[in-house]
Backbone as CSV, one residue per row, in Angstrom:
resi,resn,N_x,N_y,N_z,CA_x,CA_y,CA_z,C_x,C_y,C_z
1,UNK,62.934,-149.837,-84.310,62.590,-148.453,-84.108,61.192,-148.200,-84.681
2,UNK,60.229,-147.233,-83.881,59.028,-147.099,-84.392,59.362,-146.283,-85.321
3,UNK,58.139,-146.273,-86.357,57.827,-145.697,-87.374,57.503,-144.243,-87.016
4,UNK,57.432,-143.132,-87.539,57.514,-141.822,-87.274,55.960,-141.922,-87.320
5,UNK,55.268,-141.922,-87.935,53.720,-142.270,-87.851,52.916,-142.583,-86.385
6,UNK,53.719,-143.444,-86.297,53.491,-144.109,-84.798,53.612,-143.523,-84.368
7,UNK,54.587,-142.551,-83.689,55.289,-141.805,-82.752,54.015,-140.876,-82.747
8,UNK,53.857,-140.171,-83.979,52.646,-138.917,-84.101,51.633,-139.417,-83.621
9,UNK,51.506,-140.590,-83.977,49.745,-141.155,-83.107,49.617,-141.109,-82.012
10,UNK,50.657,-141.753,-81.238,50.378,-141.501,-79.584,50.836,-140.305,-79.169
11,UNK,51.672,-139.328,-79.534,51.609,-138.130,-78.804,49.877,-137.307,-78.565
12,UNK,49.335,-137.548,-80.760,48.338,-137.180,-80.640,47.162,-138.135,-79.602
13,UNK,47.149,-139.131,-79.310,46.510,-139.393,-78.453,47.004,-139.252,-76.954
14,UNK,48.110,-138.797,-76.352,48.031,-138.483,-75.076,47.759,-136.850,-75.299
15,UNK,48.202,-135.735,-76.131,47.551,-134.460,-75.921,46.078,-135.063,-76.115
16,UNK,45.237,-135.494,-76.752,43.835,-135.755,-76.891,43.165,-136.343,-75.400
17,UNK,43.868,-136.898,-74.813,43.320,-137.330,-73.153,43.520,-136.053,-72.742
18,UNK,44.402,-134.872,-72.571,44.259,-133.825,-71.559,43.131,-132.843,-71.861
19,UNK,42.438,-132.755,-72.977,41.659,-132.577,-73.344,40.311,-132.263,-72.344
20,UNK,40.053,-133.688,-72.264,39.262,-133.691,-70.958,39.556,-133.705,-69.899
21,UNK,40.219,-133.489,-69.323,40.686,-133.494,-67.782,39.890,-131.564,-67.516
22,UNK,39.105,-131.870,-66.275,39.007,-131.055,-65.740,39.453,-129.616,-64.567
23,UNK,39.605,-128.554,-64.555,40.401,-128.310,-63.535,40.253,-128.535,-62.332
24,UNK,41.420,-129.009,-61.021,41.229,-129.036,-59.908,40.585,-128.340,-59.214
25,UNK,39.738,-128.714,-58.031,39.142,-127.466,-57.264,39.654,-127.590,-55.933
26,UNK,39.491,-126.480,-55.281,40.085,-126.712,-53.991,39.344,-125.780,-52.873
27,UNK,39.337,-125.876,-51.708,38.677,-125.089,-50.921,38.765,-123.823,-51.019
28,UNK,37.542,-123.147,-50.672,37.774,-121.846,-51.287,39.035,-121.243,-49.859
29,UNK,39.440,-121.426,-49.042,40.909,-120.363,-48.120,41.699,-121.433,-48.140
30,UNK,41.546,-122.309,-49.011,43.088,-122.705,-49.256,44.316,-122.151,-49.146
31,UNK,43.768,-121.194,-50.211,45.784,-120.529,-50.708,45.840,-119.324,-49.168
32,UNK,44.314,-119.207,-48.873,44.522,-118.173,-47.614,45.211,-118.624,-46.276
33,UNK,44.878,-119.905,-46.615,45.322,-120.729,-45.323,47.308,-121.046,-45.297
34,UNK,47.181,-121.464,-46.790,48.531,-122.020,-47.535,49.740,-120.402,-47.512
35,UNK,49.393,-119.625,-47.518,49.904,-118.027,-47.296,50.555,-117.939,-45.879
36,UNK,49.145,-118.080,-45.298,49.396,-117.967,-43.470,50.687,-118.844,-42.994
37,UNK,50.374,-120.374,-43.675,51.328,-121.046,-43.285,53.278,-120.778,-43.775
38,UNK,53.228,-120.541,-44.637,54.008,-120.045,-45.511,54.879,-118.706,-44.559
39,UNK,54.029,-117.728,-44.196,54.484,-116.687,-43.776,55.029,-116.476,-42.169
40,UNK,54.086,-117.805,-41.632,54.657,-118.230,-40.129,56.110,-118.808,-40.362
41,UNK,56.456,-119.398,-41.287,57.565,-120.337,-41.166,58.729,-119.472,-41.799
42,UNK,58.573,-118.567,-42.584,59.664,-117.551,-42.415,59.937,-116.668,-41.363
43,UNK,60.931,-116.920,-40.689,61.207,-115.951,-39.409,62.156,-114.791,-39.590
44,UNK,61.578,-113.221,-39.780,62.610,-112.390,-40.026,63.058,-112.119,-38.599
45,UNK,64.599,-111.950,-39.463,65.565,-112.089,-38.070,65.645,-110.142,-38.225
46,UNK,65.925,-109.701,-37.177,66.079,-108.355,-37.023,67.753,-107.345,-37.665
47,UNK,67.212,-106.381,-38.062,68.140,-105.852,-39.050,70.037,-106.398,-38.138
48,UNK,70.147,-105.805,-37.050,71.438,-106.150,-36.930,72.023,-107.694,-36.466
49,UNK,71.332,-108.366,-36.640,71.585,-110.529,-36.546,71.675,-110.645,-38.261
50,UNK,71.946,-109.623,-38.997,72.339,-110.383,-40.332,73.612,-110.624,-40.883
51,UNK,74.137,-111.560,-41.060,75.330,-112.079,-41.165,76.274,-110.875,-41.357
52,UNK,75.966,-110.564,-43.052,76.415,-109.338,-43.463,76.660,-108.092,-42.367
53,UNK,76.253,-107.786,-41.377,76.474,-107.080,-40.412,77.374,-107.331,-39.494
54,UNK,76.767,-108.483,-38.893,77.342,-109.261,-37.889,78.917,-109.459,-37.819
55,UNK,79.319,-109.945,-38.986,80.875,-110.329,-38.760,81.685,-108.722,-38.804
56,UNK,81.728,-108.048,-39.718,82.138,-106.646,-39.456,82.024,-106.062,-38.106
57,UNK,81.052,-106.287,-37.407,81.114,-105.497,-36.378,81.564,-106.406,-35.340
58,UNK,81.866,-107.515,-35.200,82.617,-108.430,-34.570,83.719,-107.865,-34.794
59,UNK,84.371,-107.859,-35.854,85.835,-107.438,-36.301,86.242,-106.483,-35.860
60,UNK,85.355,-105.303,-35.949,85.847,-103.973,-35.064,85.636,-104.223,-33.715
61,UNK,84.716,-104.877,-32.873,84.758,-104.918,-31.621,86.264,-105.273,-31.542
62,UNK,86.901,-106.601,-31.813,87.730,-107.134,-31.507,89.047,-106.423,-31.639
63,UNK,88.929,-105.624,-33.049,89.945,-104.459,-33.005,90.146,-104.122,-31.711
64,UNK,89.450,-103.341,-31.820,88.829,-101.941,-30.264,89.450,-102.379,-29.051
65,UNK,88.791,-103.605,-28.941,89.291,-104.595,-28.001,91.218,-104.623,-27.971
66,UNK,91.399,-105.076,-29.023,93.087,-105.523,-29.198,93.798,-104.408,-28.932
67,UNK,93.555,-103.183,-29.630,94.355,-101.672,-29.739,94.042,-101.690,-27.844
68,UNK,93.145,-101.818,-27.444,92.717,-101.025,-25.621,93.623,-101.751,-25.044
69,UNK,93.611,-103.244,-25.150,94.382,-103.814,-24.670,96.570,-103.552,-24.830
70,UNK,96.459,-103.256,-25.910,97.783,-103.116,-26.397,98.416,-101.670,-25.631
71,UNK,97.624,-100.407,-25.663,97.450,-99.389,-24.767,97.710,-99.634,-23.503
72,UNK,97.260,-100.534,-22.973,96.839,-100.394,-21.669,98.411,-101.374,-20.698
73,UNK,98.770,-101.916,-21.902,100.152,-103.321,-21.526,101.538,-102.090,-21.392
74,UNK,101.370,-100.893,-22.012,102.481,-100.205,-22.055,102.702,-99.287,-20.931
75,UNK,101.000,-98.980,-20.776,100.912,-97.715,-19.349,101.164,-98.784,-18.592
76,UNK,100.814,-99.493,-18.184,100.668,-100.572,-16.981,102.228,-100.980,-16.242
77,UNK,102.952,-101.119,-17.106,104.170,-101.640,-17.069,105.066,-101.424,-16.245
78,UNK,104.975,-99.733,-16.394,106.563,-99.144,-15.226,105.059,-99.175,-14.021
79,UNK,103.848,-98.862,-13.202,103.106,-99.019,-12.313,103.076,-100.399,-11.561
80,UNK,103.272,-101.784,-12.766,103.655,-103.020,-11.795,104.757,-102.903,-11.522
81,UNK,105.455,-102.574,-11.928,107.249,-102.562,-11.460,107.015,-101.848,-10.349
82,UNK,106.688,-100.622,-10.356,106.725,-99.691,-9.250,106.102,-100.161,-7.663
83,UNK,104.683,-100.833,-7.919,104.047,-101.729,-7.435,105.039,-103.130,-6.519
84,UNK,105.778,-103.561,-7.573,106.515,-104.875,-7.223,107.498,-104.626,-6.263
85,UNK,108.481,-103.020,-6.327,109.469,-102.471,-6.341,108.886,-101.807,-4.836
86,UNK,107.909,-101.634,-4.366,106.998,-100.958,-2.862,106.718,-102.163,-2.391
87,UNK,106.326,-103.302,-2.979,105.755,-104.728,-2.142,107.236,-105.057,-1.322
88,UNK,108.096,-105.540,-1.972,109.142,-105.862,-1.652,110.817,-105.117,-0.982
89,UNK,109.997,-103.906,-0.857,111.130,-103.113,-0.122,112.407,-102.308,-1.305
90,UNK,112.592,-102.778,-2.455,113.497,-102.869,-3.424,113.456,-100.968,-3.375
91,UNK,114.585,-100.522,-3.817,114.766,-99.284,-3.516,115.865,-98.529,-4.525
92,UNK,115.779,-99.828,-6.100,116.541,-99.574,-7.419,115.888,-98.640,-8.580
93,UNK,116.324,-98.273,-8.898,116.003,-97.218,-9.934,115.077,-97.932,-10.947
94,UNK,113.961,-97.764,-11.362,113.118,-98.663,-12.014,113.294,-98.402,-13.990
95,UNK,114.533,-98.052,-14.104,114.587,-96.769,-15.194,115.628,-97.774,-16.185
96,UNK,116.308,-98.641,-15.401,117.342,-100.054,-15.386,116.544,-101.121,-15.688
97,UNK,115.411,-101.146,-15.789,114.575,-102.560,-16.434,114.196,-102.437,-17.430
98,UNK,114.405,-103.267,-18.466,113.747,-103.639,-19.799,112.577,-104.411,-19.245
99,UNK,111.531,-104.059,-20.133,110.078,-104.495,-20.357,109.783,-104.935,-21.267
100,UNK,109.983,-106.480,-22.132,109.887,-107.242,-23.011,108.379,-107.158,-23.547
């Protein structure tokens, strides 16, 4: 194991190299350029494509959807019978069918 001495010497000699190191330079529209690029590659998506939106209002469509549909299976019901009951001549009381 090094000596604690040691240890202090070379830290103090690697802070003593940064010493001189100069700062980087860089073109002057670098960061103007580096911005531009930056700001092309984020694509804002428009307020209602955000997830957070999106699935909720999926959910109620589909509601909306399910209830219209569920509505619409009950009116419908004695009209196909009635329908079925004129195609085929049938001339029974439509009042005698269960509708599962």
């Amino acid at each position: 194991m090094k000596k604690k001495s040691t240890i202090e010497a070379q830290v103090e000699a690697s802070l003593a190299s940064l010493d001189h190191i100069e700062r980087a330079e860089t073109d002057p529209y670098f960061y103007t350029r580096l911005k531009a690029r930056m700001e092309r590659r984020t694509v804002r998506s428009p307020l209602w494509l955000k997830p957070a939106l999106v699935f909720p209002v999926l959910a109620l469509l589909i509601g909306m959807e399910t209830f219209y549909w569920l509505g619409q299976s009950t009116t419908n019901d004695t009209s196909e019978l009635e329908a079925f009951s004129d195609y085929f001549g049938l001339d029974q009381d439509l009042s005698t069918f269960e509708i599962e």
